[in-house]
C-alpha positions in Angstrom: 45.9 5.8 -28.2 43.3 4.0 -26.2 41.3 1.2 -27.7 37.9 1.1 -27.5 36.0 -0.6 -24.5 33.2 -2.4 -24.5 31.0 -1.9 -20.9 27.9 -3.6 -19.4 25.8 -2.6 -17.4 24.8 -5.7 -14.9 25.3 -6.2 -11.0 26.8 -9.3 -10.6 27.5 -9.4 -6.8 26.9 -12.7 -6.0 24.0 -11.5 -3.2 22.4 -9.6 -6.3 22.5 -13.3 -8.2 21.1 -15.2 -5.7 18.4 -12.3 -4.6 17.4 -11.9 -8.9 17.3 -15.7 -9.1 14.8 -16.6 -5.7 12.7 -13.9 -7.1 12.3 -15.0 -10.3 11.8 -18.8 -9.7 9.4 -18.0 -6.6 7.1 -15.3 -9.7 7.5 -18.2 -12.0 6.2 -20.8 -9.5 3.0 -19.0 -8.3 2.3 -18.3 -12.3 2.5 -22.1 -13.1 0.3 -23.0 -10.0 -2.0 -20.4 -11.3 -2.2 -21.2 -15.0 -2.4 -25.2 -13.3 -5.8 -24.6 -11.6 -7.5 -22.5 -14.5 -6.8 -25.7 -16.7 -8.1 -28.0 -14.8 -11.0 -25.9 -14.2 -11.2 -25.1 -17.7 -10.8 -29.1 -19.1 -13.5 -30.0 -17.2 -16.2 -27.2 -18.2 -14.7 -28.2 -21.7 -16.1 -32.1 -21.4 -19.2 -30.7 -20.1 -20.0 -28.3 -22.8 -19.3 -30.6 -25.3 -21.4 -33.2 -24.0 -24.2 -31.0 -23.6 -23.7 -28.8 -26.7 -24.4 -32.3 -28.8 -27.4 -33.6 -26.6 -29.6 -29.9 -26.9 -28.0 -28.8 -30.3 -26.9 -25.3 -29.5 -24.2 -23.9 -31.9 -23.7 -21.2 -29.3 -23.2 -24.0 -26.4 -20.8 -25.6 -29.0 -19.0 -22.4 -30.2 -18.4 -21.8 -26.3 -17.2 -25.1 -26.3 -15.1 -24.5 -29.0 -13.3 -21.4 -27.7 -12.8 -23.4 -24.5 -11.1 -26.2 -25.8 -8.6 -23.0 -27.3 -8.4 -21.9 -23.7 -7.7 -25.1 -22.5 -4.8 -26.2 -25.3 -3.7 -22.3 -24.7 -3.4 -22.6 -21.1 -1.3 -25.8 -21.8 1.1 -23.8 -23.3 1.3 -21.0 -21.6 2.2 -23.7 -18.5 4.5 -25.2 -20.8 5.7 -21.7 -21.4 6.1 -21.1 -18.1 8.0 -23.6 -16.8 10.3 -23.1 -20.1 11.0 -19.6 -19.1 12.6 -20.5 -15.9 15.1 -22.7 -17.8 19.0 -20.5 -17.1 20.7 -19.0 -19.1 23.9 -21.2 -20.9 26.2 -20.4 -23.6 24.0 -22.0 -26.2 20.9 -19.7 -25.0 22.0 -16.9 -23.4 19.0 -15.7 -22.3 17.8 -18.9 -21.3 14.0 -19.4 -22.6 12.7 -16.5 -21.8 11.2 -15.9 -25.0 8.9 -18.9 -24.4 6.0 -17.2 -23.1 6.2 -14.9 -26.2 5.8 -18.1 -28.3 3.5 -19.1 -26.6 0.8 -16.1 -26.3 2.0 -16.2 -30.4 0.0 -19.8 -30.5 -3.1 -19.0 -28.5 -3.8 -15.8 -30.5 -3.5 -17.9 -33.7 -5.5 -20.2 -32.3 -8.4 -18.0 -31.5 -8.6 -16.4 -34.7 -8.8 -19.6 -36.4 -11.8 -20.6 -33.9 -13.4 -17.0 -34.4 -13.4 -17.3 -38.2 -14.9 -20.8 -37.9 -17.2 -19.5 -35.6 -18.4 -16.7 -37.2 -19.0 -19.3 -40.7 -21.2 -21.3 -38.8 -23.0 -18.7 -37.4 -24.0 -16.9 -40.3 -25.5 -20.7 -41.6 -27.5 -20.7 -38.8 -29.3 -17.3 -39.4 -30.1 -18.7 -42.4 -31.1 -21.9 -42.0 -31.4 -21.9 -37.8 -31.3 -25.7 -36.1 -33.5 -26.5 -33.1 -32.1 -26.1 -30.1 -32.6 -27.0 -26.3 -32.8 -24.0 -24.0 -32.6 -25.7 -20.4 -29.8 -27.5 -21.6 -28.0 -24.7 -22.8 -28.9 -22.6 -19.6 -27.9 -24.7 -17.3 -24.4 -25.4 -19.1 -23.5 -21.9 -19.4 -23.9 -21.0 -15.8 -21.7 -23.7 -15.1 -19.0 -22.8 -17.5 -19.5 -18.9 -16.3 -18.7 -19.9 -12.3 -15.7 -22.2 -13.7 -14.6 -19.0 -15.4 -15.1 -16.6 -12.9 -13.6 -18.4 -10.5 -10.0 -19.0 -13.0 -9.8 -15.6 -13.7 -9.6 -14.6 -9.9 -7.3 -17.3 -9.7 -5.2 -15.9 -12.7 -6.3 -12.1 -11.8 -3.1 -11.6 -9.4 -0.5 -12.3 -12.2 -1.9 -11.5 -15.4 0.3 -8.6 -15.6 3.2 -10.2 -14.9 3.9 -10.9 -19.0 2.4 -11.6 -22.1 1.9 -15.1 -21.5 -0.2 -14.4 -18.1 -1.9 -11.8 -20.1 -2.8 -14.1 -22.9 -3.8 -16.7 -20.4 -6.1 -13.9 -18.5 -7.8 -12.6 -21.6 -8.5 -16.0 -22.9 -10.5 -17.0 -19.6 -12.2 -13.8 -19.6 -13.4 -14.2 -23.2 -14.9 -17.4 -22.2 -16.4 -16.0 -19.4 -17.9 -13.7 -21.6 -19.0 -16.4 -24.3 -21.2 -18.1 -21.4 -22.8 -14.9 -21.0 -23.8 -15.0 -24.1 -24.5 -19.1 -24.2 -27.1 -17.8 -21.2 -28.4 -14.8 -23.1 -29.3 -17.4 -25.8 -30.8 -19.4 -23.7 -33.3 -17.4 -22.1 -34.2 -15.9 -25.1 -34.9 -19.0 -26.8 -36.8 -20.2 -24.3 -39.1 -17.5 -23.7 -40.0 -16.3 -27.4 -38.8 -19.2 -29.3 -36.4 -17.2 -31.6 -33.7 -19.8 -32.3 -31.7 -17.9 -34.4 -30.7 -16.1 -30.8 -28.4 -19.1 -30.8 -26.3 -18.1 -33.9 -26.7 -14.4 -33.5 -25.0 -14.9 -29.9 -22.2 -17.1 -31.8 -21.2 -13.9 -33.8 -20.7 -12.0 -30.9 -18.6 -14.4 -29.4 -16.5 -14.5 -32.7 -16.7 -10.5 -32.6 -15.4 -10.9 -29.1 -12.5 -13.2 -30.5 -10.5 -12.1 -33.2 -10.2 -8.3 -32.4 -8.8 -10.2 -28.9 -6.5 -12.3 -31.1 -5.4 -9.2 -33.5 -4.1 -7.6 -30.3 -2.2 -10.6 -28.7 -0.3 -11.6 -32.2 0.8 -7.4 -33.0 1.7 -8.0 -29.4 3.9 -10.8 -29.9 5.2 -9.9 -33.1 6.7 -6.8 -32.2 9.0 -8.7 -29.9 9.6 -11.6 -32.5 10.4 -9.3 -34.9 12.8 -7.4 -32.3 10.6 -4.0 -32.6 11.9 -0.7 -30.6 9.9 -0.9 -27.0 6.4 1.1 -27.9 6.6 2.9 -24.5 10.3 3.9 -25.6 11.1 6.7 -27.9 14.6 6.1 -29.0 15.1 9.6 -30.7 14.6 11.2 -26.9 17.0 8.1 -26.1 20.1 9.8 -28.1 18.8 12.6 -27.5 19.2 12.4 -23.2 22.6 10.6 -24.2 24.2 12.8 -26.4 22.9 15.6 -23.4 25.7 14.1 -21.1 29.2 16.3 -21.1 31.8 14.6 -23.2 29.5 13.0 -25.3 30.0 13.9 -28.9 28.0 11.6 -31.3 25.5 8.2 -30.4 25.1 5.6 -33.4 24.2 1.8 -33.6 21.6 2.3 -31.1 19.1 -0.5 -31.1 16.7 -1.6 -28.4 14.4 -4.3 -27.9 12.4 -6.7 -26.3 14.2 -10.5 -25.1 11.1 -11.2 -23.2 8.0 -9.1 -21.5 9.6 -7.1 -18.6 13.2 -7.5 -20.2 14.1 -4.6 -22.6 17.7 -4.6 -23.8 19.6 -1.9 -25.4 23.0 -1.3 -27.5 24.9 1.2 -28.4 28.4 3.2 -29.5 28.7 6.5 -27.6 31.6 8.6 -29.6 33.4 10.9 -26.7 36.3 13.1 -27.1 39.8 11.7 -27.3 41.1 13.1 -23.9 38.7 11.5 -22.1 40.1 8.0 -22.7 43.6 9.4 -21.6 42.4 11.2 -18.6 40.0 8.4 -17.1 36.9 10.5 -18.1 35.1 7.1 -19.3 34.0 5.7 -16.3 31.7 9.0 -15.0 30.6 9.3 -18.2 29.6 5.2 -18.2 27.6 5.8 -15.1 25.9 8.9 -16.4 25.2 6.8 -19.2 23.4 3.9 -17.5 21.8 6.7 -14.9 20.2 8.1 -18.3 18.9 4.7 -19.9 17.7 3.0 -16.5 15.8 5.8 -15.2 14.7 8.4 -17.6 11.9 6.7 -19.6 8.9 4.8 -19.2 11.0 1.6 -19.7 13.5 0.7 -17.1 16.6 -0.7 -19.1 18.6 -3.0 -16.9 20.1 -4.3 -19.3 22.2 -1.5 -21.8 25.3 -2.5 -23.8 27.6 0.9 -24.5 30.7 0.3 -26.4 33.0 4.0 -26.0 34.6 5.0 -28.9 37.0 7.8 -29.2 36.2 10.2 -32.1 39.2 9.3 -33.7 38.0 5.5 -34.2 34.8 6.7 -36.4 36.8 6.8 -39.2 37.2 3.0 -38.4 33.4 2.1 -38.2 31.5 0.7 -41.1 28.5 2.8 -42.2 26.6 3.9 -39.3 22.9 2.2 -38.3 
């Protein structure tokens, strides 16, 4: 009787290497130039704000500051992440460090709830007991910090879909371009009626702004720490398409999951009948197989482990997943 065989499905021509490997460094080079000018854009609006937040005493001006200086330690590691990500693939790390920008996104969205919550505390003093503030100070400041934004987030625009680390990146400049709206809002309105508590009330929508922004990003990254199913991929219509190919009698241990954004991975044991291990059948049905998982669903799987098993081996197998 045949023994079962393990396949995988991977090109490994050695044009399709070298082709998968440019393509990846060149992506991974124009991200890290990318993320490289919105922080130095972003550390400078950061001294600024700072600077001014203390000499006019706007908590706004300061809670803008204190977002940026998230963006700025955020964008340092998503860089970091970045260049980590490019690092190959060895026996020790078999995936290389791919899962670095997850990490990474991970950290910034912590670090923005942390601000939010901080941010909202303070703001909700200031209502109450409100500070005087300087409103040319704060205007001028926030238009700065708004062009510094706008112009990183067209520098980021162009690869902020390219995985969750760009996207982090991306939505952290754009919630800061959105706090010095508000930082201007505040300021006009304190300086023609006088209300300073426009200050802290503009501080709570900037907190309101973060932490729904930071829920997102960590369910985000914690469905592929924790090795969660795809969302865009339904693995009941999964076994379903597979067990739909001739020859196949039963699918089990089939997992899927995410290594890193744009790198789904999935496993499993495809049961056929017994003849078609004796009669060469295995290899069509293989390439059915793969044809099924790579271009049937939402979620092109590149990478699919499937182990073919007679049906006489089940008895063999441990309790099925």
């Amino acid at each position: 009787m045949s023994t079962p065989r393990s396949h995988t499905h991977h090109d490994h021509s050695p044009a399709s290497e070298h082709s998968h490997g440019h393509t990846h460094g060149h992506g991974a080079g124009t991200s890290r130039g990318r993320l490289l000018v919105a922080l130095c854009l972003s550390a400078t609006v950061l001294v600024a704000e700072i600077v001014t937040a203390l000499l006019t005493g706007s908590l706004a001006l300061l809670a803008d500051a204190g977002h940026m200086l998230t963006d700025v330690a955020g964008l340092v590691m998503a860089l970091t992440a970045a260049h980590l990500s490019t690092r190959p693939a060895t026996d020790r790390s078999t995936w290389g460090m791919r899962r670095a920008e997850v990490i990474g996104a991970a950290l910034q969205a912590g670090m923005l709830a942390v601000v939010g919550v901080l941010v909202a505390f303070k703001a909700v003093h200031n209502l109450v007991e409100p500070p005087q503030v300087e409103a040319s100070g704060m205007l001028v400041m926030g238009v700065i910090g708004l062009v510094a934004n706008v112009i990183a987030l067209l520098v980021l625009a162009g690869g902020h879909g390219d995985n969750l680390n760009m996207r982090a990146a991306f939505l952290e400049v754009l919630n800061d371009a959105l706090g010095s709206v508000g930082v201007i809002i505040a300021a006009v309105i304190v300086a023609y009626t006088g209300w300073t508590r426009a200050d802290a009330a503009v501080s709570l929508v900037i907190a309101a702004l973060i932490l729904p922004r930071a829920a997102s990003l960590l369910r985000s990254a914690g469905h592929v720490l924790m090795g969660f199913t795809p969302k865009e991929l339904d693995l009941a219509q999964v076994r379903t398409h597979m067990l739909g190919v001739d020859h196949v009698e039963e699918v089990h241990d089939l997992h899927a999951w995410t290594v890193a954004s744009g790198m789904p991975v999935l496993t499993a044991h495809v049961v056929v009948r017994d003849e078609c291990l004796r009669d060469g059948h295995t290899e069509e049905i293989l390439d059915r197989l793969q044809g099924c998982v790579a271009e049937h669903f939402p979620v092109r799987i590149q990478h699919a482990t499937l182990q073919i098993e007679p049906v006489s081996h089940l008895d063999h197998e441990p309790a099925h997943c």
